[in-house]
C-alpha positions as CSV (number, residue, x, y, z in Angstrom):
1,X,23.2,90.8,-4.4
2,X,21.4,88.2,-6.4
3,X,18.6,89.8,-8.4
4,X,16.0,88.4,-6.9
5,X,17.3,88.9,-3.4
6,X,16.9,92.6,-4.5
7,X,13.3,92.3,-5.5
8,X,12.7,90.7,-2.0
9,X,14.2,93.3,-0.6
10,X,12.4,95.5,-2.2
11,X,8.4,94.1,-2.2
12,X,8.7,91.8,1.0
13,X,8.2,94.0,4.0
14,X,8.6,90.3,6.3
15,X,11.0,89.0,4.3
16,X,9.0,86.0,3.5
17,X,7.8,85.2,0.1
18,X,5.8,82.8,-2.3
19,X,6.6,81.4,-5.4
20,X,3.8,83.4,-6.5
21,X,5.0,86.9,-5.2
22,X,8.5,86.1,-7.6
23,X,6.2,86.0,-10.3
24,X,4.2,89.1,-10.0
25,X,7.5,90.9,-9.4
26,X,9.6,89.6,-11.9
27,X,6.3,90.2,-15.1
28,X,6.7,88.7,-17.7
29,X,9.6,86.3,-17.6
30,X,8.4,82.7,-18.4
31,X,8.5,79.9,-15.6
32,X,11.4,78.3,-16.5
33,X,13.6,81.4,-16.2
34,X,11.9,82.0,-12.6
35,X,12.3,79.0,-11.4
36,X,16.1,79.4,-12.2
37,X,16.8,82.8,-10.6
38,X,15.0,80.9,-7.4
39,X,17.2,78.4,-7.4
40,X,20.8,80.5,-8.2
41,X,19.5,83.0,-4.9
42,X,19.2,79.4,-2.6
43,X,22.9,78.1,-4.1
44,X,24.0,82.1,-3.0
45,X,22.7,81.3,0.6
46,X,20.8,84.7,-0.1
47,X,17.3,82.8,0.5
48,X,16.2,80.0,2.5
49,X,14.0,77.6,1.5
50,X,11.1,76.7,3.8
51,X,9.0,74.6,2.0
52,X,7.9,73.7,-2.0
53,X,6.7,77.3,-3.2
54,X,8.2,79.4,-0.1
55,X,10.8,81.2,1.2
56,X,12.4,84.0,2.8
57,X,15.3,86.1,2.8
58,X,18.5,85.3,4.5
59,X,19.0,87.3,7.9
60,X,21.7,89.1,6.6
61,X,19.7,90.4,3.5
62,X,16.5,91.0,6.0
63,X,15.5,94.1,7.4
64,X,14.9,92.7,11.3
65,X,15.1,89.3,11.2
66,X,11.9,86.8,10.4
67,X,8.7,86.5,12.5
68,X,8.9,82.9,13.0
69,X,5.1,82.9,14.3
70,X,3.7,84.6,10.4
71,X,6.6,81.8,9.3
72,X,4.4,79.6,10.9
73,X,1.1,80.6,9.9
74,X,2.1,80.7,6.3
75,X,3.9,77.8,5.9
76,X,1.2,75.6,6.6
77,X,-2.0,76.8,7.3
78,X,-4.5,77.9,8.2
79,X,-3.3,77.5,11.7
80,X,-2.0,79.1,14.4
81,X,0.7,79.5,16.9
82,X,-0.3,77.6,20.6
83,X,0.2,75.3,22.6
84,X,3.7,75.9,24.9
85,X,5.2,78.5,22.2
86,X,2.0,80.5,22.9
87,X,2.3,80.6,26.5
88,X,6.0,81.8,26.5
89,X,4.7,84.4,24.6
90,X,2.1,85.4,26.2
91,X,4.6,85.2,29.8
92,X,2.7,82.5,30.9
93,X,5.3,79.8,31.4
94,X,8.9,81.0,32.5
95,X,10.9,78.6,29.6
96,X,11.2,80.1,26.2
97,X,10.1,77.6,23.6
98,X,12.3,77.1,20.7
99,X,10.3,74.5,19.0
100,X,6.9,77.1,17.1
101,X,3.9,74.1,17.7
102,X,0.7,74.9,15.7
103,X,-2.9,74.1,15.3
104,X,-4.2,73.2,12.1
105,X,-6.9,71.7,10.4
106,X,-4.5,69.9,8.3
107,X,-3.0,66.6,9.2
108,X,-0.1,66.3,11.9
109,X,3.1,67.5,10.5
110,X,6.7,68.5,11.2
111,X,8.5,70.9,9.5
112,X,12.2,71.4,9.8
113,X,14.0,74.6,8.0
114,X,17.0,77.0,8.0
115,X,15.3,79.2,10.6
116,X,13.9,76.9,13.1
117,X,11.4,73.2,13.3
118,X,7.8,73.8,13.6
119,X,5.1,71.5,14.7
120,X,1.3,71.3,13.6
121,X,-1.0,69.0,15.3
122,X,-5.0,68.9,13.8
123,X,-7.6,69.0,16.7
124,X,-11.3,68.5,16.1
125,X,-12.9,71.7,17.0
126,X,-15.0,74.4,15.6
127,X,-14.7,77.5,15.0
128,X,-11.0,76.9,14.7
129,X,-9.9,80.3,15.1
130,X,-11.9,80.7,18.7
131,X,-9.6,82.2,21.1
132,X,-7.5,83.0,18.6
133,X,-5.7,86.6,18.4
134,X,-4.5,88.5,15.0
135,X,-1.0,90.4,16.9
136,X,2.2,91.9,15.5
137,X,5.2,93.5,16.5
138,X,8.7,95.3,15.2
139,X,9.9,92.4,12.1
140,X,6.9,92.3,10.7
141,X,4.1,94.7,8.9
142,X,2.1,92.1,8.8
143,X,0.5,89.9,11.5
144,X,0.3,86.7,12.9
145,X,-2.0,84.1,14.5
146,X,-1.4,83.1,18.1
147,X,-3.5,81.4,20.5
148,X,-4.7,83.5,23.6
149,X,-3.2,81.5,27.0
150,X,-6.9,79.3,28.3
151,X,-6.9,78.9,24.4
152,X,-3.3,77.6,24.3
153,X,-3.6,75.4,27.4
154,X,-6.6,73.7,26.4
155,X,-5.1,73.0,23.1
156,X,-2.2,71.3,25.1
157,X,-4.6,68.8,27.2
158,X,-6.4,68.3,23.9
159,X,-3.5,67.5,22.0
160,X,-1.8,65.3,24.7
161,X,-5.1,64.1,26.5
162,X,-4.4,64.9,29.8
163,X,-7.1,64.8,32.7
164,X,-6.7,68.4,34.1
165,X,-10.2,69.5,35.7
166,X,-8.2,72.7,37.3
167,X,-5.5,74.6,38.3
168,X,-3.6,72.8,40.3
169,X,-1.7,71.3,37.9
170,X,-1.3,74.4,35.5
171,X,0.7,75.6,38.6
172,X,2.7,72.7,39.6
173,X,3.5,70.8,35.8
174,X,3.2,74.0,33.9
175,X,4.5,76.1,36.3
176,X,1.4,79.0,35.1
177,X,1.5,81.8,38.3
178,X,-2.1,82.0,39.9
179,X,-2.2,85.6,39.0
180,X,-2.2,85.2,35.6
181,X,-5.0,82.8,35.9
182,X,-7.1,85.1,38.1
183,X,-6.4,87.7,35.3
184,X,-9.0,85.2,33.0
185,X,-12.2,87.0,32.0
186,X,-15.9,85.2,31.8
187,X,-15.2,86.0,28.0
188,X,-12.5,84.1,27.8
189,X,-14.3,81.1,28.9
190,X,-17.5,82.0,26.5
191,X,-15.6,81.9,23.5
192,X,-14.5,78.4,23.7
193,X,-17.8,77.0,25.0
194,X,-18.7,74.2,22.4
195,X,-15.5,74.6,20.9
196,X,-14.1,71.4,21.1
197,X,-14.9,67.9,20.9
198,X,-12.7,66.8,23.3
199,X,-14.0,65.7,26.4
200,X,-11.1,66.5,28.3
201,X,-10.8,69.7,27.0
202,X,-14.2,70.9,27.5
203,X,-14.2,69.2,31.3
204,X,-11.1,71.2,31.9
205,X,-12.8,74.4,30.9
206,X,-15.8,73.5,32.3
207,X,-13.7,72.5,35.9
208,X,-11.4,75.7,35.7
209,X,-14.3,78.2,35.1
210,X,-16.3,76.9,38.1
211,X,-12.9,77.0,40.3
212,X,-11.8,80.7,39.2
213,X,-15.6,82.0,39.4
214,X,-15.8,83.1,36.1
C-alpha cells in the first residue's frame, strides 16, 4: 500500500480528502515531496482524482465505499444535492438517478470523475440553504447536504423554467404519488416563502400550497 494511501486510510473516516488534509498528516515534508507521493498513489490506481486539490481513496482501499452526495458537497460548494437525485432519495420518484445534480451559488458546471458525473446549476435565491437538510448514513461519519423533496422540485422548475402551478403534473411527468404530496407540512411551504426569485417557482409554491391546503 502506497504510503499515502495508508495515511488515508488511517485519518479519512469518508475516504475523501484535500490537498490540505495530506499536509497536516504528512508534517513537515516540503511541498514538492507531497505533491509527489500524491501523484505516485494516482499512477498506483490507489486514489482517484476528483478535482485540482481533492480526492479519495480507491474502493478497494475504502472502508464502505464513497458517499457520492458529501463527494458532491465538497467538490464544489457550497451546494447541495437536489433536484431529481434528491427525490430518488428521498423515494419520491420511482428511477434511481445516476447523474448527483447540485445547487450552488457558483456558476453552472459539470464535473466528470472516477466515481460518477455531477452537475451544479446556480439559482438566484436566498437563504440558499432553505429547505435544505444536513443527513448521513453507513459510508460516511460525516454528513451531507440534500435538498428536502418541495425543496428539490422547485429547484427543478426553477432550473428548467417550467410552468407548474400544481400537482398535476408532479404526478403525471414526474411520476411523484399523491401520498407523498399530502405528507407536505405548512412548514414546508413557510421555509421557502421569499426564497426564490423565480417567478415560476414561487407561483408553483404559491399554486401547490393553496391546492394541498397547507
Amino acid at each position: 500500500m502506497n504510503f499515502l494511501t495508508d495515511k488515508a486510510f488511517v485519518f479519512s473516516k469518508s475516504g475523501i480528502f484535500s490537498y490540505s488534509d495530506v499536509l497536516v498528516w504528512l508534517g513537515d515534508k516540503n511541498r514538492n515531496s507531497v505533491r509527489g507521493l500524491v501523484k505516485r498513489a494516482i499512477a498506483s490506481g490507489e486514489v482517484l482524482h476528483i478535482r485540482r486539490g481533492l480526492y479519495c481513496l480507491a474502493p478497494k482501499y475504502n472502508r464502505a465505499g464513497i458517499n457520492r452526495f458529501l463527494l458532491a458537497n465538497l467538490a464544489y460548494g457550497p451546494s447541495y444535492v437536489s433536484m431529481e437525485t434528491a427525490l430518488s432519495f428521498h423515494g419520491w420518484i420511482p428511477e434511481a438517478v445516476h447523474l448527483v445534480t447540485s445547487v450552488s451559488y457558483g456558476r453552472k458546471r459539470s464535473l466528470k470523475t472516477p466515481v460518477g458525473l455531477f452537475s451544479y446549476v446556480q439559482l438566484k435565491q436566498f437563504p440558499l440553504m432553505a429547505g435544505v437538510e444536513s443527513l448521513g448514513d453507513d459510508l460516511s461519519p460525516q454528513t451531507f447536504l440534500i435538498a428536502k423533496p418541495l425543496k428539490a422540485v422547485a429547484d427543478l422548475i426553477a432550473s428548467r423554467g417550467l410552468d407548474w402551478t400544481g400537482s398535476k403534473p408532479l404526478e403525471g411527468s414526474l411520476r411523484i404519488e399523491r401520498e407523498d404530496l399530502e405528507s407536505l407540512q405548512s412548514g414546508d411551504f413557510d421555509e421557502l416563502e421569499g426564497v426564490y426569485k423565480s417567478r415560476r417557482a414561487r407561483r408553483f409554491l404559491e399554486g401547490l400550497r393553496k391546492e394541498l391546503g397547507k
